[in-house]
N, C-alpha and C positions, 0 to 999 in steps of 0.2 A: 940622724943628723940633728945640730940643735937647731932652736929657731931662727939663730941669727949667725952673720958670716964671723970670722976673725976680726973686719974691721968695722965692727958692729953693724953693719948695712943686713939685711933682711935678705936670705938665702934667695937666687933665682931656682925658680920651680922645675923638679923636672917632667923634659916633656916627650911627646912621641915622637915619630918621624912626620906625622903630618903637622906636627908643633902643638900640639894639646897637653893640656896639664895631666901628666900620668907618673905617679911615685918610677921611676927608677930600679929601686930595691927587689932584690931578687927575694922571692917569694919563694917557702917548701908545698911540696903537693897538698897542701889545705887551702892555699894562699898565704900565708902567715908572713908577717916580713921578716926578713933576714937582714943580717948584717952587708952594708953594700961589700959587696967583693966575695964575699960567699957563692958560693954553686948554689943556685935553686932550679925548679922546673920549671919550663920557659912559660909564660902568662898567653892567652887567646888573644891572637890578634884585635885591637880593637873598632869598632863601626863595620864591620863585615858583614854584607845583606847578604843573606844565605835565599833559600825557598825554605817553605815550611818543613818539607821533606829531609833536605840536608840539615837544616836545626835539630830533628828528632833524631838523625843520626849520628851527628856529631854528637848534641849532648849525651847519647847512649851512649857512645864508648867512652867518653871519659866518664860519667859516673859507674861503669863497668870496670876501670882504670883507677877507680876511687878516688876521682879527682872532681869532686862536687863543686868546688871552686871555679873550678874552671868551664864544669856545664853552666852553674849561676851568668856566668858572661857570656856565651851563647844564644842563653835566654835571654839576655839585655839585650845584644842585637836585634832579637827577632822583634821582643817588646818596641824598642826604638825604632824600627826601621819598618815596620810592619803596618796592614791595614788598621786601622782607629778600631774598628769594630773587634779586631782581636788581641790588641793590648795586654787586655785585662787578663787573658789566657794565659801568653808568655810572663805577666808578670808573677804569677800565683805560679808556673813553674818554676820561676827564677827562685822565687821562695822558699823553695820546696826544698830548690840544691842548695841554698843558703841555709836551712832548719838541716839538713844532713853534714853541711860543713859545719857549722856548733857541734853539734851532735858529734862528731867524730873529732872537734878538740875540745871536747868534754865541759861545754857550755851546756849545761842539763836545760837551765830555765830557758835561756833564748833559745835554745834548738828546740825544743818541746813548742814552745810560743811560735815561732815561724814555722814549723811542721803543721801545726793546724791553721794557723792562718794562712798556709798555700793552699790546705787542702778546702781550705770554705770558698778559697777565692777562684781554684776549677772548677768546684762544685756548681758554684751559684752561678760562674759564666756559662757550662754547659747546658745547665737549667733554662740560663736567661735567651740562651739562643739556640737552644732546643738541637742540641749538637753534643754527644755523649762520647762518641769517639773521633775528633776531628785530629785529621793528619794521622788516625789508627792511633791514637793514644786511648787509653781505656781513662777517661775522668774520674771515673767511680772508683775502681781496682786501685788507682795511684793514690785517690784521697783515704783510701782504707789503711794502701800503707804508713803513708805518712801519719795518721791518728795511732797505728799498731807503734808505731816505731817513737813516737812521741810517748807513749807509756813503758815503753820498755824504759829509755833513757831516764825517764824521771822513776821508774822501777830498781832502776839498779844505780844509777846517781853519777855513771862513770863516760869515760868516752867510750862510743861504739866500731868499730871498723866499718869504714867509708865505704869500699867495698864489696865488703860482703853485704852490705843493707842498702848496696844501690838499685833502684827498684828497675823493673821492667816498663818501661812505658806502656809498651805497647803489649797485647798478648798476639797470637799468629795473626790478626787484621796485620794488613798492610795500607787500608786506607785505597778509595777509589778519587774517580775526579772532582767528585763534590768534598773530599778532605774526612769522610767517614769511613772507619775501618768496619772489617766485618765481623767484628764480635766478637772471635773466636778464638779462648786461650787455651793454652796445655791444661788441662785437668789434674794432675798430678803434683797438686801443691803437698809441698814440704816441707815442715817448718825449721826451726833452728836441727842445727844439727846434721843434716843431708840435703840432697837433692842438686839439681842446678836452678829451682829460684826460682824458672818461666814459669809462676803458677798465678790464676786466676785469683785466689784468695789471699793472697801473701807474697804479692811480686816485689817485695821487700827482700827474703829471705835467698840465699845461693848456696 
């Protein structure tokens, strides 16, 4: 749309059901916007307080669904809506699915750039609160891939499939009542090429 109406007056914004400024425009599975009236795939409800738990599950299947777009707002929720003291968590994941959606429309420099700056920003929160698998996310494992997957893309210069390079969050931890998984991933990492992905070294790869 342009900036301004037919009778030069400044277009009204659009907005959601609860009346918040939200583009309208249907969006393809990266988010990308489309022409209004176009078919796109439907966007994540917005302001939705999930638990920790349902956010880790939810964002896993859509970036399983290779729909990084659409985990990045997941993690907004939790980021927004969540204890102060874990902000900084969800936001350094949001990141993470943001540096994967560049990355798979073939933004080399800003996906590369948000892929490591998600991963310093889980790193340095699990550091700072002395919590390495909270909610059975592996911190470490996720910021390995994000660093692996940020050289490949500035490696080969092109976009990557969303998909395939959606990482594993978690390895088999499930996470107890203090929000720490237990450790424990598939050993039979794979890399390009085969496998199903769940591997401790490279929960990048499927």
């Amino acid at each position: 749309m342009s900036g301004t109406a037919q009778d030069g007056t400044a277009p009204e914004r659009d907005r959601d059901e609860e009346g918040r400024a939200r583009s309208a425009r249907p969006r393809d599975g990266l988010g990308r916007p489309l022409p209004y009236g176009a078919s796109g795939v439907e966007r994540q409800p917005e302001g939705v307080v999930r638990s920790p738990e349902e956010t880790v599950v939810e964002a896993q299947a859509l970036l399983d669904a290779g729909k990084p777009f659409h985990a990045h707002e997941v993690f907004e929720d939790a980021w927004k809506s969540g204890p102060d003291e874990e902000r900084a968590l969800w936001r350094g994941l949001a990141q993470l699915a943001v540096g994967l959606t560049h990355s798979a429309r073939g933004n080399v420099r800003g996906g590369a750039r948000l892929l490591r700056r998600g991963a310093g920003a889980v790193e340095a929160w699990g550091a700072e609160n002395g919590r390495r698998r909270p909610y059975g996310i592996e911190l470490a494992l996720v910021g390995s891939w994000a660093r692996d997957l940020a050289g490949v893309v500035e490696r080969e210069g092109h976009a990557v499939d969303a998909g395939n390079w959606a990482p594993r969050l978690r390895g088999n931890g499930q996470g107890d009542g203090n929000g720490e998984g237990d450790g424990i991933g598939e050993a039979d990492g794979i890399g390009e090429g085969g496998g199903d992905g769940h591997a401790t070294a490279r929960p990048g790869q499927r």
